[in-house]
Backbone as a ProteinNet text record, in pm:
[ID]
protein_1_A
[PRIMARY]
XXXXXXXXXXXXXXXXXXXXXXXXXXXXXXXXXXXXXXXXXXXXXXXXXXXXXXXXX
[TERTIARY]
84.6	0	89.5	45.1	153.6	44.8	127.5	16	128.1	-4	31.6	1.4	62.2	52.8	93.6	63.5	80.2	-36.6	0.1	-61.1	-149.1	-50.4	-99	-195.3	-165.6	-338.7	-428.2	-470.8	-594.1	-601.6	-526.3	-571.7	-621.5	-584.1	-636.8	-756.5	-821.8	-944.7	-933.3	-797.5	-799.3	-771.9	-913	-919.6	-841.8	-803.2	-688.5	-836.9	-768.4	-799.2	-899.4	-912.3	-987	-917.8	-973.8	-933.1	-887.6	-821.4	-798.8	-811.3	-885.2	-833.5	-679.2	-575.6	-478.2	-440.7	-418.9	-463.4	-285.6	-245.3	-168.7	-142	-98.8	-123.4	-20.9	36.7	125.1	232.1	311.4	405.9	390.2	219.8	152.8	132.1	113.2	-29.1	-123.4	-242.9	-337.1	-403.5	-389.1	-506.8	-626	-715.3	-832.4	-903.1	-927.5	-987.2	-1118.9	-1136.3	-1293.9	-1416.8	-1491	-1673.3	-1742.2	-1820.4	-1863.8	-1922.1	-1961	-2003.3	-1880.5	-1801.7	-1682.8	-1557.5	-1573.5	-1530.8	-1592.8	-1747.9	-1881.4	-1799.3	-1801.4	-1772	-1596.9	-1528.3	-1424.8	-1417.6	-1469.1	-1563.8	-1606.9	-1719.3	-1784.4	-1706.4	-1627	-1506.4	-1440.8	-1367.8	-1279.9	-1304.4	-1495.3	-1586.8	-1564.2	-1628	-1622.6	-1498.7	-1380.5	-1257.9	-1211.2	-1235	-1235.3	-1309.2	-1468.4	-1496.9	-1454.8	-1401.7	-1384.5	-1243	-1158.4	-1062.7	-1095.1	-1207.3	-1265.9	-1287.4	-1397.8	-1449.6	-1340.8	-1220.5	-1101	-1034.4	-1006.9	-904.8	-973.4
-116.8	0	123.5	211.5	322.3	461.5	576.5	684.6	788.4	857.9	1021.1	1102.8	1232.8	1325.9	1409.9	1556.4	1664.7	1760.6	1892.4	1997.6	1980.8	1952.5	1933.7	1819.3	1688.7	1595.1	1667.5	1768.6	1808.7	1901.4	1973	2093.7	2058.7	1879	1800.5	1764.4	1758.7	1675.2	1532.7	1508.3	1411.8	1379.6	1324.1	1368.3	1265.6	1277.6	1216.5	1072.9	943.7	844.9	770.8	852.1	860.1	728.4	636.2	549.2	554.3	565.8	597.8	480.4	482.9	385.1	431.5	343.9	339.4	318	372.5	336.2	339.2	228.3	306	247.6	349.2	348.2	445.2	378	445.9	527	466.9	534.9	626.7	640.4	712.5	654.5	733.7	687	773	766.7	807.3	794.6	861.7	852.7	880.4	852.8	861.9	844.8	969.7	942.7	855.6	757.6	677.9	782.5	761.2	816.7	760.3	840.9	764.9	635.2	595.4	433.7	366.9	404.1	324.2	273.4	406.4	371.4	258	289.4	240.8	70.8	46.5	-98.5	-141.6	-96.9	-106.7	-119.5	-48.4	-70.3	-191	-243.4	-336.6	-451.4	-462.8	-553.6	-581	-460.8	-480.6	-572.8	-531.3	-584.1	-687.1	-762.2	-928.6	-1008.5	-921.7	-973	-987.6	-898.1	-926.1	-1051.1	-1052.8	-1155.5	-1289.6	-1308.7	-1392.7	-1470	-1359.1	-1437.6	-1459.1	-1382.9	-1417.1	-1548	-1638.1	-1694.3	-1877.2	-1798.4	-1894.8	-1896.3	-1782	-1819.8	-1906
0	0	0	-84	-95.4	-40.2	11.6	75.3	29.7	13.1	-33.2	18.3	65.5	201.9	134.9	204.1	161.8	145.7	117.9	77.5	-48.4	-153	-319.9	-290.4	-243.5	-236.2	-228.7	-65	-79.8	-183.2	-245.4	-274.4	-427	-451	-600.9	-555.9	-429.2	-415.9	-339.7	-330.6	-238.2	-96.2	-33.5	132.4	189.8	297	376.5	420.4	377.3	429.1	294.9	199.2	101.3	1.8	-48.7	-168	-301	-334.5	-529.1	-605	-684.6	-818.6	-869.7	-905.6	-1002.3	-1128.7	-1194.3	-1380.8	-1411	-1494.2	-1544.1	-1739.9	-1777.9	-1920	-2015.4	-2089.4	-2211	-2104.8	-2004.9	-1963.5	-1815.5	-1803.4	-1701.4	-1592.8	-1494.4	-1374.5	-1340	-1324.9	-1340.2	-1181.2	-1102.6	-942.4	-941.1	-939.2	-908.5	-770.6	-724.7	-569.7	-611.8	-504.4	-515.7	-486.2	-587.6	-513	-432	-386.5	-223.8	-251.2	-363.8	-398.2	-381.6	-429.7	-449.6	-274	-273.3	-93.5	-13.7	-46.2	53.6	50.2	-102.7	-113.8	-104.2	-88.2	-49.6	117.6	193.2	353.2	353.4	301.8	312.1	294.4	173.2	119.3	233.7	328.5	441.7	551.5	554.6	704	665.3	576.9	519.7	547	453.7	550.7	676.7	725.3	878.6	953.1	904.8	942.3	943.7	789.7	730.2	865.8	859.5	921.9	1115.2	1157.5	1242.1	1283.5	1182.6	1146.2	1169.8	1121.8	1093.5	1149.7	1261.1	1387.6	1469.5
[MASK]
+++++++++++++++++++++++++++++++++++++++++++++++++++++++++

């Protein structure tokens, strides 16, 4: 997991704790902060895991 800090994040739109998609293409990378759909299920994704290994200890 890689994190990005600083001034310039927020001042692109990206909130501290916030998810990005990663693209990368023809030499680029591309960040994309997640929309609140996209977070929601990345959350939900996490809970499940958690359980999951709950479940299995």
């Amino acid at each position: 997991m890689a994190r990005l800090c600083g001034i310039l994040t927020a001042e692109a739109g990206f909130k501290t704790g916030r998810g990005v998609t990663v693209k990368i293409s023809q030499g680029c990378i591309v960040l994309m902060a997640d929309c609140n759909e996209v977070q929601e299920l990345r959350e939900q994704l996490y809970q499940a895991k958690q359980g999951i290994k709950d479940v299995l200890v």
